[in-house]
C-alpha positions as CSV (number, residue, x, y, z in Angstrom):
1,X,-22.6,-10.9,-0.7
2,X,-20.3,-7.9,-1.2
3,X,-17.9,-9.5,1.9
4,X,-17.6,-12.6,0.0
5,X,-14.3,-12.1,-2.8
6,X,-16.1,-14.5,-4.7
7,X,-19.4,-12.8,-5.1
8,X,-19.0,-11.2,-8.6
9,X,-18.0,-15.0,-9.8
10,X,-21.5,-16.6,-7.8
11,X,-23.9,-13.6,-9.2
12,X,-22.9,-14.3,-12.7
13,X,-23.0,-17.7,-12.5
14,X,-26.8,-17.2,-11.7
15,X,-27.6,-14.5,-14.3
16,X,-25.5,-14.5,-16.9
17,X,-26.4,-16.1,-19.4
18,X,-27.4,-18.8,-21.6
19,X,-28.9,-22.4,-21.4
20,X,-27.9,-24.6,-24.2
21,X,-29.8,-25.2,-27.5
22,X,-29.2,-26.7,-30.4
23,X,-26.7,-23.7,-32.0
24,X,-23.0,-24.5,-32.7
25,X,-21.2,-23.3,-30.3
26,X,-17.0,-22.0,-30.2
27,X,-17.1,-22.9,-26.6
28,X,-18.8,-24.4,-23.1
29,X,-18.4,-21.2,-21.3
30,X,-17.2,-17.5,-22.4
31,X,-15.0,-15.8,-19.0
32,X,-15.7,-11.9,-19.7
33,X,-12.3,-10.8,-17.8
34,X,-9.4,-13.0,-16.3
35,X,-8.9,-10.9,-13.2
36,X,-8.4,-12.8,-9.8
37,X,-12.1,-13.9,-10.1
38,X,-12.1,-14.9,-13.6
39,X,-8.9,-16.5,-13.7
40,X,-9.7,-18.4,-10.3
41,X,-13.0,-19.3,-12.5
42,X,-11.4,-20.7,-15.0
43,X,-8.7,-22.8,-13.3
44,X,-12.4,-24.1,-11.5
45,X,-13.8,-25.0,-14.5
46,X,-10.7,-27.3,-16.0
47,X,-10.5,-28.9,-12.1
48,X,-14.3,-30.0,-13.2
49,X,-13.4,-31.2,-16.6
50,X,-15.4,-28.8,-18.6
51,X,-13.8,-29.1,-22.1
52,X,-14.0,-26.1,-23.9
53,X,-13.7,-22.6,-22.2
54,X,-12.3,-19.5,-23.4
55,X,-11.7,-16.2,-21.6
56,X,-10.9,-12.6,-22.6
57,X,-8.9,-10.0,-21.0
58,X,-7.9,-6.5,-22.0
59,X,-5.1,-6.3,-20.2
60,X,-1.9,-8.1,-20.8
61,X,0.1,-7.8,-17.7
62,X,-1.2,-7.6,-14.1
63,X,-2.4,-4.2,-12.6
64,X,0.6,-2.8,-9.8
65,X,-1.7,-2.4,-7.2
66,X,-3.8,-4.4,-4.7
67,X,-8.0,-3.7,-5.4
68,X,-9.0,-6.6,-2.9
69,X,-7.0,-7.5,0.3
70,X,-8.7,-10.7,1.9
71,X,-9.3,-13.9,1.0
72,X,-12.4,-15.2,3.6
73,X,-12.8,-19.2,4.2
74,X,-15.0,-20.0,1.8
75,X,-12.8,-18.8,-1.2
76,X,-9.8,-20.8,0.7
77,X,-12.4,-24.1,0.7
78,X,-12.9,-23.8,-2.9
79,X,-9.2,-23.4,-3.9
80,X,-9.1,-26.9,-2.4
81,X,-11.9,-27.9,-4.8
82,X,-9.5,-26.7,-7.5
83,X,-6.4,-28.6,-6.4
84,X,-4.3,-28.9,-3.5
85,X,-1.6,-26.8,-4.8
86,X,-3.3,-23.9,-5.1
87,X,-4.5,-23.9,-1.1
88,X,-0.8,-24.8,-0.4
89,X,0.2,-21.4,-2.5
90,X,-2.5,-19.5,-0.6
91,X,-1.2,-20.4,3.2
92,X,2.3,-20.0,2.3
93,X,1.7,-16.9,0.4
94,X,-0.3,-15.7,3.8
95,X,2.5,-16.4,6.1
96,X,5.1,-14.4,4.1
97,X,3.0,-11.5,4.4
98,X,1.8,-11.9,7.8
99,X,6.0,-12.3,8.5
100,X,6.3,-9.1,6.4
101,X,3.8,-7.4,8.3
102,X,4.3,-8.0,11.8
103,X,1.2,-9.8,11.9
104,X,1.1,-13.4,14.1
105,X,-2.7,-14.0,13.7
106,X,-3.6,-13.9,10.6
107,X,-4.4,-10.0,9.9
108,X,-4.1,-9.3,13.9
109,X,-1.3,-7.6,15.2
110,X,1.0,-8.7,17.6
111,X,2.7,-7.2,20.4
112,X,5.8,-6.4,21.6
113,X,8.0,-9.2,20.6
114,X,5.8,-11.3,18.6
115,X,3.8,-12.5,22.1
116,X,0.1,-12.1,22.2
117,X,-2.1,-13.5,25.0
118,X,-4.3,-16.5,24.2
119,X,-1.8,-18.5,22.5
120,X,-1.4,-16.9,19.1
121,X,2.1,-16.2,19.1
122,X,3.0,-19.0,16.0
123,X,1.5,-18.6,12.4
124,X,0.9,-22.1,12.0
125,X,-1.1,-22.2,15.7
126,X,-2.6,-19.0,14.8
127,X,-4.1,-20.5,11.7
128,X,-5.3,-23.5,13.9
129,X,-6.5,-21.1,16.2
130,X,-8.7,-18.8,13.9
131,X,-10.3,-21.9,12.5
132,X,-11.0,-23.4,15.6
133,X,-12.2,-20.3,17.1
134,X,-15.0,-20.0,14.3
135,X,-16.0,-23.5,14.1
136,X,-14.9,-23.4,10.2
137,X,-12.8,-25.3,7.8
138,X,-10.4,-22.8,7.3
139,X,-9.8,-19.1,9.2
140,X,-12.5,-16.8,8.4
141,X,-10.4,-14.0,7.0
142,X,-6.5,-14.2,5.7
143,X,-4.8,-11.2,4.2
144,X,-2.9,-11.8,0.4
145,X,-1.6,-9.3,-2.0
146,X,-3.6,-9.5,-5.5
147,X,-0.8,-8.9,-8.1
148,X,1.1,-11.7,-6.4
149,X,-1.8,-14.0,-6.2
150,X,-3.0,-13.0,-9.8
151,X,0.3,-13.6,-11.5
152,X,0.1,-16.8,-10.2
153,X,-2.9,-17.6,-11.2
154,X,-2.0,-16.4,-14.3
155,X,1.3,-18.5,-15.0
156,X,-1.2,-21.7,-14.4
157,X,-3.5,-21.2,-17.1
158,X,-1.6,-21.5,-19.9
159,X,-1.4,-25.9,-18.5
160,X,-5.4,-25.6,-17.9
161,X,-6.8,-28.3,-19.8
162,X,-9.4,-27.2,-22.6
163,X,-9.1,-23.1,-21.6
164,X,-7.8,-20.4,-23.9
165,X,-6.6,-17.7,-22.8
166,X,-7.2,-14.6,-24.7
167,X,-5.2,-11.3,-23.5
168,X,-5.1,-7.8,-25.1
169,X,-8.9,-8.3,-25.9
170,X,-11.8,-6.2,-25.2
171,X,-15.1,-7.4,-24.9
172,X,-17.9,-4.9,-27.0
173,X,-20.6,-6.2,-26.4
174,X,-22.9,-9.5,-24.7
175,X,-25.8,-10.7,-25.9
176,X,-28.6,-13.7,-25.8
177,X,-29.6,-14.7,-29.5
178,X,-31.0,-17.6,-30.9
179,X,-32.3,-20.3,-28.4
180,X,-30.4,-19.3,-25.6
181,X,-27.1,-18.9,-26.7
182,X,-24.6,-16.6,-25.7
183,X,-22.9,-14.1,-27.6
184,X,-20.0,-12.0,-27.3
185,X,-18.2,-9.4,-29.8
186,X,-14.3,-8.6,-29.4
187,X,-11.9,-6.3,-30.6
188,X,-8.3,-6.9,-30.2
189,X,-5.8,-3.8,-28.2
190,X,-2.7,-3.2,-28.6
191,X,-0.8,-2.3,-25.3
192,X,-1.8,1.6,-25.8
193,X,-5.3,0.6,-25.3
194,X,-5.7,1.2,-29.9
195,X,-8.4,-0.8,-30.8
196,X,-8.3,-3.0,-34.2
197,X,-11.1,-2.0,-36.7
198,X,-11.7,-6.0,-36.7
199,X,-14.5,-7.3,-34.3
200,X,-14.4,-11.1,-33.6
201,X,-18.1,-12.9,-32.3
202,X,-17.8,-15.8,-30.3
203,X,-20.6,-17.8,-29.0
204,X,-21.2,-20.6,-26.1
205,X,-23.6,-22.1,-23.8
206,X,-22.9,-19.7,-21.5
207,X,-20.7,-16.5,-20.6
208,X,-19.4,-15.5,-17.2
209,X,-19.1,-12.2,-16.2
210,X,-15.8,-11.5,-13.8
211,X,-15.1,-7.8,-15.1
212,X,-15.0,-6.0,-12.2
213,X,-16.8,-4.3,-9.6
214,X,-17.4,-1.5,-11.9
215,X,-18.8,-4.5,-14.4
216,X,-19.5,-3.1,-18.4
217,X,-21.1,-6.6,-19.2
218,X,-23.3,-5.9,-16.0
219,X,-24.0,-2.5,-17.0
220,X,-24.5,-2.8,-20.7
221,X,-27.8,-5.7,-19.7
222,X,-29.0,-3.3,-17.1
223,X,-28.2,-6.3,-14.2
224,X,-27.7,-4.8,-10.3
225,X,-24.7,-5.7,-7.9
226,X,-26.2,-4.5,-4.4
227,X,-24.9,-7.0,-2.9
228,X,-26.7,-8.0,1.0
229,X,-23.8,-8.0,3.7
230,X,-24.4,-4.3,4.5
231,X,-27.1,-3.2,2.5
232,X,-27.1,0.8,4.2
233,X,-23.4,1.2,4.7
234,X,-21.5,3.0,2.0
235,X,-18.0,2.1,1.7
236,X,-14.6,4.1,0.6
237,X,-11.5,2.7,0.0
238,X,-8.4,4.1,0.1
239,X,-4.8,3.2,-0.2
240,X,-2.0,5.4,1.9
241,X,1.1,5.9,3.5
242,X,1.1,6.9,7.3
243,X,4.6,8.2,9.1
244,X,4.6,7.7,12.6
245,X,7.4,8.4,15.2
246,X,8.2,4.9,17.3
């Protein structure tokens, strides 16, 4: 589902690609992108022991701004399936920015002095309170700021057992061949976005598409994103500064 901030990770896990044959293979798994969603993949995947992963970024240092906002409960239930340190990170990360942002309640604001009725006047209740209230594991929706959170992420995979890490790469193209096995080309960029004329081909029992909403690997294999949560409402983002007078 298009709410979920996961959802890109789940519906390439189902489609793309690859069951395993008899081929030799340079990895497990193939992570096309190390974004929030691939590099939250691929921290998974070592929790799970899978030996050889490798994953392939363009970019080389984190993007300035925030594309995704929320974390909902079920991506804060499966950073505990990673490890405990990374749900630990999360909360405390939340509670910084609900400080920063006047917010008591986990993305709802307080009022006049911090006091709101029903009891959620203290982060820590409020977090109690949110779970509580929606018979969950965790809250059901918790504000983060992505560069933060992707940084982080980022930082951690370089100790991930069995991943490799491959910035300032570009992915040209995806492909089944063989029996089932996955196939990717790559071209190395330079931090000017040059391409070297030297195309690398990996291949693995399966690849992972996490490149985005706008998704090339999606595109280039003719697979659909239309996601379920609100199937007739078109959605428009956008990022901007309002001036009011107290």
């Amino acid at each position: 589902r298009k709410s979920r901030f996961l959802a890109p990770l789940l519906v390439a896990v189902c489609t793309v690609l690859g069951v395993a044959g008899s081929e030799s293979f340079d990895a497990d798994v193939i992570i096309i992108g190390l974004g929030p969603v691939g590099a939250f993949f691929a921290h998974l995947l070592s929790s799970h022991g899978i030996p050889r992963v490798l994953g392939f970024e363009k970019s080389r240092k984190v993007y300035w701004a925030p594309r995704a906002v929320s974390w909902d409960d079920y991506t804060i239930r499966t950073s505990r399936t990673v490890g405990e340190e990374m749900e630990a990170w999360m909360r405390w990360h939340a509670r910084i920015l609900a400080d920063l942002w006047g917010h008591t309640c986990l993305g709802m604001k307080s009022g006049k002095g911090g006091a709101r009725s029903g009891g959620c006047d203290h982060w820590d209740a409020s977090w109690a309170w949110r779970t509580n209230a929606m018979l969950s594991t965790r809250p059901p929706v918790v504000a983060f700021h992505q560069p933060s959170w992707e940084r982080w992420l980022r930082r951690g995979l370089g100790n991930l057992s069995g991943f490799t890490a491959n910035f300032g790469y570009k992915v040209l193209e995806t492909s089944i061949v063989g029996s089932s096995t996955c196939q990717v080309k790559v071209q190395r960029v330079d931090e000017n976005g040059a391409s070297d004329q030297q195309v690398e081909t990996y291949r693995a029992k399966y690849c992972v598409a996490t490149d985005g909403g706008a998704s090339a690997t999606r595109r280039q294999m003719g697979l659909k994103y239309d996601g379920e949560t609100f199937p007739d409402q078109p959605w428009v983002v956008v990022d901007t500064e309002v001036h009011q007078k107290e």
